[in-house]
C-alpha positions as CSV (number, residue, x, y, z in Angstrom):
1,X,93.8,78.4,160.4
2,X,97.1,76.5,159.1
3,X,98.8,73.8,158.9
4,X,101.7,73.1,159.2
5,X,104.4,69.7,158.3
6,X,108.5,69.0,157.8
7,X,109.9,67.0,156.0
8,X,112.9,64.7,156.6
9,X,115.4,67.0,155.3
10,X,114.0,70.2,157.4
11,X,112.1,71.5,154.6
12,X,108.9,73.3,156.6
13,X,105.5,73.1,154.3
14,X,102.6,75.5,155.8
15,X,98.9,75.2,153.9
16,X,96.0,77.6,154.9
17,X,92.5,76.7,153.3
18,X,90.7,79.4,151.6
19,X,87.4,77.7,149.8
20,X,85.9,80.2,149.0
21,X,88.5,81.7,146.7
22,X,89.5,80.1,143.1
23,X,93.1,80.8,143.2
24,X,96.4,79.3,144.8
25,X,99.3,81.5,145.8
26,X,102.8,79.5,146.3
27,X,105.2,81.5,148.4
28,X,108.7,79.5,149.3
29,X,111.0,81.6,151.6
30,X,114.7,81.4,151.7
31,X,116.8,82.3,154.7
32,X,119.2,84.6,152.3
33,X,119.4,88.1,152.1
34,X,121.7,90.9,152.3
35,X,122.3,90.4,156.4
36,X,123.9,87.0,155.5
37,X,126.7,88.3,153.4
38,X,130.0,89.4,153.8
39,X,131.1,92.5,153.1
40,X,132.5,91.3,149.2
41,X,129.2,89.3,148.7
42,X,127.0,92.4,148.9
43,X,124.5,92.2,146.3
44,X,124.4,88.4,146.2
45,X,121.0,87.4,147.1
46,X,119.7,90.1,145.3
47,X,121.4,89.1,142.2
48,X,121.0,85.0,142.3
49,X,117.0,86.2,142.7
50,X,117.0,88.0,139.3
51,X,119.1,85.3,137.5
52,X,116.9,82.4,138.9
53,X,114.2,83.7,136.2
54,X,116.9,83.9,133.3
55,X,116.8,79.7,132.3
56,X,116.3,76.1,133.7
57,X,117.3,73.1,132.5
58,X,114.0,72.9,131.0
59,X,112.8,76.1,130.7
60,X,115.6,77.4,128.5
61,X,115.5,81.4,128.6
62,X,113.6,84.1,130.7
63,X,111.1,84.2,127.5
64,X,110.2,80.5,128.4
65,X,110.0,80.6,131.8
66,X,107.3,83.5,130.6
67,X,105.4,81.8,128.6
68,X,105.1,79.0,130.7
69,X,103.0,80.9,133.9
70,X,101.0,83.6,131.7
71,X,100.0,81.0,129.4
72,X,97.8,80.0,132.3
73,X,97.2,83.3,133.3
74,X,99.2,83.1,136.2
75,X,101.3,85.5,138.2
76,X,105.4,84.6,138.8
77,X,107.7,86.6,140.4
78,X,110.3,87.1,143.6
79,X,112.4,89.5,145.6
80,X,114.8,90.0,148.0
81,X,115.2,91.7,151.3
82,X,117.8,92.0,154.2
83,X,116.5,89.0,155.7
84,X,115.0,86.7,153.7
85,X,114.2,86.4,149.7
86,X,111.1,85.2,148.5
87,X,109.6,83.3,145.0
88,X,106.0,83.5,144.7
89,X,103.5,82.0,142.0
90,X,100.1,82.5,141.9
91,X,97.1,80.5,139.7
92,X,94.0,79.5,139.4
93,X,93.4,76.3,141.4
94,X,93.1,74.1,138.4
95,X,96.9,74.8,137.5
96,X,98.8,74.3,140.9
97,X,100.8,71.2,139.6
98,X,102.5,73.4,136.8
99,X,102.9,76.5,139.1
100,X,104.5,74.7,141.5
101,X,106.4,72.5,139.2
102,X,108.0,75.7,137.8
103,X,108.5,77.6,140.8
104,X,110.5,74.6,142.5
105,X,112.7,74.2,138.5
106,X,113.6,78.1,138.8
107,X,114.8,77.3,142.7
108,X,116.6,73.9,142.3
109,X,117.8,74.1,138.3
110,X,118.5,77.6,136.9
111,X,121.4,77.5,134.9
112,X,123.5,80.5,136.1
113,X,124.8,81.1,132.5
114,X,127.9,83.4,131.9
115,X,126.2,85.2,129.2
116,X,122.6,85.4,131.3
117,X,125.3,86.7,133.9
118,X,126.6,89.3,132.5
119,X,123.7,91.3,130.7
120,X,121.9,90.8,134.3
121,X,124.9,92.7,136.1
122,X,124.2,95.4,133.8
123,X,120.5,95.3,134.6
124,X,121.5,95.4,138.0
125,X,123.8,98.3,137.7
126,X,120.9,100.2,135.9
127,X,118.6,99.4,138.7
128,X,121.3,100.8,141.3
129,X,121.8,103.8,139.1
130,X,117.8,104.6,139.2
131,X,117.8,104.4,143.1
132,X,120.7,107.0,143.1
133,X,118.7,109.2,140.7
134,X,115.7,109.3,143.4
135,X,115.9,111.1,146.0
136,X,113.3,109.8,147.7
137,X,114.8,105.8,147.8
138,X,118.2,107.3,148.1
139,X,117.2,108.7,151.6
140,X,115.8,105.6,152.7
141,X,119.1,103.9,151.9
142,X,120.9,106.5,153.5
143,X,119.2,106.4,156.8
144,X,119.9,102.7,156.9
145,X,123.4,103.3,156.7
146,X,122.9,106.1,159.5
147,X,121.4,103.5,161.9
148,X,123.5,100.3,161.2
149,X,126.9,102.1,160.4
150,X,129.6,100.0,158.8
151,X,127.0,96.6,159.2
152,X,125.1,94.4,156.8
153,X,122.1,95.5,158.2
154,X,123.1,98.8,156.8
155,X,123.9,98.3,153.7
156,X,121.8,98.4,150.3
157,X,119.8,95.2,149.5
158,X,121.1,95.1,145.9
159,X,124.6,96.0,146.7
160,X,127.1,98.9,145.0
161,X,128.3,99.3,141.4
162,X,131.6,98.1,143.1
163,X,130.7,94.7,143.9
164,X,127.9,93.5,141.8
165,X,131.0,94.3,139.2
166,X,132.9,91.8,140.9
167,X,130.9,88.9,141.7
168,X,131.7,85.9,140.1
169,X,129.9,82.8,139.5
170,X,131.8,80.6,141.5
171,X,130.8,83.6,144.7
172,X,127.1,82.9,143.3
173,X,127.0,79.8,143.7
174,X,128.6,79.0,146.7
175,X,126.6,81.5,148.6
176,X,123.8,79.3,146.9
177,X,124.9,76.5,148.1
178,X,125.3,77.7,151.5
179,X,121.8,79.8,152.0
180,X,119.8,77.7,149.4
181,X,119.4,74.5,151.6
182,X,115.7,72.9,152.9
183,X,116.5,73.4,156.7
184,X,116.7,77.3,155.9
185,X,113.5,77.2,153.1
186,X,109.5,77.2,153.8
187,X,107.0,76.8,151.6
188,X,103.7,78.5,152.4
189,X,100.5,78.1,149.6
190,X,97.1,79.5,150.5
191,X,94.0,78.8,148.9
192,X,91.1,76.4,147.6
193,X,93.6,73.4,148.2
194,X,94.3,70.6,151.3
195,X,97.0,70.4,153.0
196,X,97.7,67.1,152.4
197,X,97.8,67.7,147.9
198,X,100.3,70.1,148.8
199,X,102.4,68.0,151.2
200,X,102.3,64.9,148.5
201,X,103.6,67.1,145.8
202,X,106.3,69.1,148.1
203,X,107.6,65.2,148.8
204,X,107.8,64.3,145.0
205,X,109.7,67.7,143.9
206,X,112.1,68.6,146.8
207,X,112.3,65.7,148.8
208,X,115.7,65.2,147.6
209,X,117.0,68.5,148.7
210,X,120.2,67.9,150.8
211,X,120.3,69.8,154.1
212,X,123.5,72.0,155.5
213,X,124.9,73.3,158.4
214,X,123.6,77.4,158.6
215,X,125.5,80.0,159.7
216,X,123.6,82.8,161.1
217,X,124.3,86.7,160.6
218,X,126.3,88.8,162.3
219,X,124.4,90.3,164.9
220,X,123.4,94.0,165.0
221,X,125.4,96.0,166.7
222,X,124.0,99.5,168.8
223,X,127.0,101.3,170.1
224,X,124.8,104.5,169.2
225,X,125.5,107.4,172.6
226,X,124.7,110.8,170.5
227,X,122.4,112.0,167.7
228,X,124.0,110.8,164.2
229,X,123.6,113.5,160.8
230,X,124.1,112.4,157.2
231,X,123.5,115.0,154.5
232,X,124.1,114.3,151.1
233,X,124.0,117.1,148.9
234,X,121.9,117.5,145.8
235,X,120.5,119.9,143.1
236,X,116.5,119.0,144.0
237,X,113.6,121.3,144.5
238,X,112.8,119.3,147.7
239,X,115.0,118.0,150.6
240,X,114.2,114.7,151.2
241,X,114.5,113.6,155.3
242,X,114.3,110.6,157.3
243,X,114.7,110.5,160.9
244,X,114.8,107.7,163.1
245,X,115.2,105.5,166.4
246,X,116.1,101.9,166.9
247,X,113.5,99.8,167.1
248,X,112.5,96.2,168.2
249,X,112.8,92.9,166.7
250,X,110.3,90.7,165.4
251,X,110.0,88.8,168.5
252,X,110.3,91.5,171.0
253,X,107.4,91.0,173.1
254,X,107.0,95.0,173.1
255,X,106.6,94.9,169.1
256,X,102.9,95.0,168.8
257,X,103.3,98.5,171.2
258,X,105.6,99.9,168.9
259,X,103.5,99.1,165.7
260,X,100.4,100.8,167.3
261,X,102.6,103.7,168.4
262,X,103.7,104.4,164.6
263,X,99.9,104.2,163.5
264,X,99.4,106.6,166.1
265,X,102.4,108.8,164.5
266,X,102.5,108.8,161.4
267,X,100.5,105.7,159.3
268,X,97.2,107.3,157.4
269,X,95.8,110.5,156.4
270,X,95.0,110.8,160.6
271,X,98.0,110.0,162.3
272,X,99.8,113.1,164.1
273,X,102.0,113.7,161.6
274,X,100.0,114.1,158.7
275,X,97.7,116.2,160.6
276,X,100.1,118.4,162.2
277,X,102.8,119.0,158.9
278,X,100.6,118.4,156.3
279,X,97.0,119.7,156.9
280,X,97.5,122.2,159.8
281,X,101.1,123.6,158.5
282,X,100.9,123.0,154.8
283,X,104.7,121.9,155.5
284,X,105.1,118.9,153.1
285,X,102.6,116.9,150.2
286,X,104.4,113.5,151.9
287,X,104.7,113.0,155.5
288,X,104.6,109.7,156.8
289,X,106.3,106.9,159.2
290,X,107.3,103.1,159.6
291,X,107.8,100.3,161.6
292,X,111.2,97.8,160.6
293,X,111.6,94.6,162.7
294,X,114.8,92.5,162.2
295,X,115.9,89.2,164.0
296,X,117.0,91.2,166.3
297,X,116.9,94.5,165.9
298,X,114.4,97.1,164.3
299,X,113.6,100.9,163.3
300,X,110.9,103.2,163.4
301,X,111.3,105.6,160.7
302,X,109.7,109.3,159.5
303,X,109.8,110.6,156.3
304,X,109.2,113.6,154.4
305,X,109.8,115.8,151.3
306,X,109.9,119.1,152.0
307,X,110.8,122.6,150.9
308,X,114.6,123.3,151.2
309,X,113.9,126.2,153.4
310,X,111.2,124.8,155.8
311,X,113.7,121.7,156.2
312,X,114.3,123.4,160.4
313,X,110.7,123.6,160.9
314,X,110.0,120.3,159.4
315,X,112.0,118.6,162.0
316,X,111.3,121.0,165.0
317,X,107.5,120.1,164.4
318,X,108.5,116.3,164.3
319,X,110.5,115.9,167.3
320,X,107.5,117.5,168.9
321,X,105.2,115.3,168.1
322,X,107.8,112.4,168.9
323,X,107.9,114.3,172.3
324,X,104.1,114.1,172.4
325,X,104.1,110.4,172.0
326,X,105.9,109.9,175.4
327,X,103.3,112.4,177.6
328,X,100.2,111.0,176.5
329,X,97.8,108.6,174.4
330,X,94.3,109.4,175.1
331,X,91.8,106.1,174.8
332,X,90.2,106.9,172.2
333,X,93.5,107.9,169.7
334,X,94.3,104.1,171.2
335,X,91.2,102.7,170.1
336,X,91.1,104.3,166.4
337,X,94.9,102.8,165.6
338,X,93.8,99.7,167.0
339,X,90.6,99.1,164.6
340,X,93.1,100.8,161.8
341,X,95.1,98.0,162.6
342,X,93.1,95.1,162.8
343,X,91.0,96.4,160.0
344,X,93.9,96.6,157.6
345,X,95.1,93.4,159.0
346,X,91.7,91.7,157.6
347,X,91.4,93.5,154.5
348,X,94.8,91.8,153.5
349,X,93.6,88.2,154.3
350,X,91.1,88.5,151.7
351,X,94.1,87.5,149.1
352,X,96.2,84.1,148.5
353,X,99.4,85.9,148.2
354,X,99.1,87.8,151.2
355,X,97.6,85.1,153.3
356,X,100.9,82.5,151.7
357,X,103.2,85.5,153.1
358,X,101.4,85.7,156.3
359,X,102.1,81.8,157.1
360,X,105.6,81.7,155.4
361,X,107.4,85.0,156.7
362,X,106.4,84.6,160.5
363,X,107.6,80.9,160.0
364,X,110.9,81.6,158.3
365,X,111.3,84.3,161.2
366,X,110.2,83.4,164.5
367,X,109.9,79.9,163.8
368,X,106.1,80.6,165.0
369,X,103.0,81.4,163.0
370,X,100.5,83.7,164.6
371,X,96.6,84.0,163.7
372,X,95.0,86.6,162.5
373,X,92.6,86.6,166.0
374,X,95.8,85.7,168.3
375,X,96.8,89.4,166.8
376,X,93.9,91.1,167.2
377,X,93.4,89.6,170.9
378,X,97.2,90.9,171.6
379,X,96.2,94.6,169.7
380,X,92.8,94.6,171.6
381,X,95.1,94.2,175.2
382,X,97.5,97.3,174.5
383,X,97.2,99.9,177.1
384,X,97.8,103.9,177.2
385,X,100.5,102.6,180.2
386,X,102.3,100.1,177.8
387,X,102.4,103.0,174.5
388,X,103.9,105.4,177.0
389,X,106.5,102.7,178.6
390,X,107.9,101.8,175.0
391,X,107.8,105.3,174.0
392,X,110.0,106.2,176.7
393,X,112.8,103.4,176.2
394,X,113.0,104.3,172.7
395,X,112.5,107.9,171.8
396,X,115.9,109.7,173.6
397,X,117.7,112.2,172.2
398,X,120.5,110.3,172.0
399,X,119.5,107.4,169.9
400,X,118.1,110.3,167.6
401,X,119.5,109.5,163.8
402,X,118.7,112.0,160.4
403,X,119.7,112.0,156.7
404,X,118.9,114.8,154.4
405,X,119.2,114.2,150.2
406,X,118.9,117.7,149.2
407,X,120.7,121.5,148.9
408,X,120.4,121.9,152.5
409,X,123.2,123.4,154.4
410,X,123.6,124.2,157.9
411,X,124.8,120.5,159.5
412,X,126.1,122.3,162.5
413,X,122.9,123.7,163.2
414,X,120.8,120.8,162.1
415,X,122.8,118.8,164.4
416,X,122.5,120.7,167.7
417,X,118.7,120.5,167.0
418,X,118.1,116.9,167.5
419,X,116.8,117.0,170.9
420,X,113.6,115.1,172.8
């Protein structure tokens, strides 16, 4: 159970009670991620995140900030994704005043220092630099841009070398200003605390927060009529693939259908894929696949590493099993993906941090925040009829998209193969 309360200035506060646990997890989520900037902006949220742990006002450098939480023994860190980013601080009970204290001075007071600036673009540029030198992340990047061509939905989370080089302060900070507001924010803590401790404390540190008018992101665009091929060309021992199909959004009614389908495909050591590739054809070590919902819009995604030359048979043998997925789920392949599921779904509640981004994430999102049992019940009500209805809107050849990071050749041939 939650609850949930806003403030005057549209800041949204969501508790969950959890007794039986000695620990507090704060999680504040911040409508501001790579879908909400413009093309010259790309790499902004991603690098006001890293520079809000570089110095407050009263917490001078990154080494004081630091010392502050593991002092206590706590845990204090963030991230950013294409929708949203995310600060998260977790303690034991006894030291929620100071966790939250800090978390709320890195949000409202960090410094932005030129100096703190610049060594962080270079961090940045490091970190961009190690993403191109694996193969394996650089084919997940790829395939985004594959499926949201020329889009912000397409489009690395932490930018290019090109503009992280030329962001400025003055860009920093009024994208801050403009995504860093209360009316676009939630805080979510879960724990051995009561609603109303949190809610008293939320109104003493950030009830002062001016609101703004938001401006929402572009939508996604799908103008998508054939099969799309990206190969990029590299000196590996594997070839590194990703193929994938729109998806749905987050509040597609048809979502929960599409995540059992992907359990069913390719999630865990028995899921079709990993079967089929892995134990019956000895085709790849890592085969696996993955469920993306957006605003409005989504992916399901397979991946593998495989051996140059088995790249053709790799594919054939998924597109198969994609094929599969539209004859036929038989009741009790439904019924295992379902406990997978909901089992997995359970064994994450047993922590504050995932139980905080639980509450906070469906809230920023949706605007909703669904139960744990209003899940399951919707899970436990799937149907063979409804897997094979969704499978069949989404899985068409021409809405078929692949990238390749590897010395594979042959994109002629590759291409006339993507058929369902």
């Amino acid at each position: 159970m939650y609850q949930k309360s806003v403030l005057d200035n549209g800041l949204r506060v969501i508790t969950g009670a959890m007794p039986h646990t000695r620990a507090v997890c704060i999680n504040i989520f911040i409508g501001a991620g790579s879908r909400y900037e413009r093309e010259e902006e790309a790499g902004t949220s991603h690098f006001i995140e890293h520079l809000c742990f570089k110095g407050t006002q009263r917490h001078a450098t990154a080494k004081e900030i630091a010392e502050a939480i593991e002092g206590v023994g706590g845990l204090l860190n963030g991230g950013t994704d294409k929708e949203f980013t995310v600060y998260w601080c977790k303690v034991a009970r006894t030291h929620f005043p100071l966790a939250l204290d800090l978390t709320v001075d890195i949000l409202r007071n960090s410094r932005f220092d030129a100096q703190d600036m610049e060594r962080e673009r270079g961090v940045i540029i490091e970190e961009l630099n190690e993403s191109m030198d694996s193969p394996q992340h650089r084919v997940s990047l790829l395939i985004d841009e594959v499926v949201w061509p020329a889009q912000p939905l397409g489009r690395d989370i932490a930018g290019s070398k090109e503009t992280v080089s030329a962001l400025s302060r003055e860009m920093l900070l009024g994208y801050l200003g403009r995504q860093y507001v209360p009316n676009n924010t939630v805080v979510s803590v879960a724990g051995d605390i009561s609603h109303e401790e949190v809610l008293s404390r939320m109104s003493e540190v950030l009830d002062e927060w001016a609101v703004a008018t938001l401006r929402p992101p572009s939508p996604a665009e799908d103008r998508q009529e054939e099969p799309r091929l990206r190969i990029e060309r590299r000196d590996t021992e594997q070839a590194h693939l990703c193929l994938a199909v729109r998806g749905l959004s987050i509040a597609h009614p048809d979502r929960f259908n599409l995540d059992i389908l992907n359990v069913i495909l390719g999630e865990g050591m028995s899921s079709r894929l990993y079967l089929e590739i892995r134990e019956r054809r000895g085709l790849a070590y890592d085969i696996h696949s993955y469920v993306d919902h957006f605003l409005d819009s989504g992916a399901v995604t397979i991946y593998a590493g495989v051996d140059p030359k088995r790249v053709t048979d790799t594919i054939a043998v998924i597109l198969e099993e994609l094929a599969r997925l539209k004859d036929e789920v038989p009741a009790r392949e439904l019924t295992k993906a379902k406990e997978l599921t909901k089992g997995r779904l359970l064994l994450r509640m047993e922590d504050t941090r995932s139980v905080a981004g639980w509450m906070g994430g469906q809230e920023l999102l949706t605007g909703q925040v669904r139960t744990v049992d209003e899940v399951a019940s919707i899970i436990d009500a799937i149907t063979p009829q409804d897997l094979k209805r969704v499978a069949a809107q989404l899985l068409l050849t021409k809405k078929l998209n692949l990238a390749i990071v590897g010395p594979v050749n042959g994109e002629d041939r590759l291409f006339r193969s993507l058929r369902l």
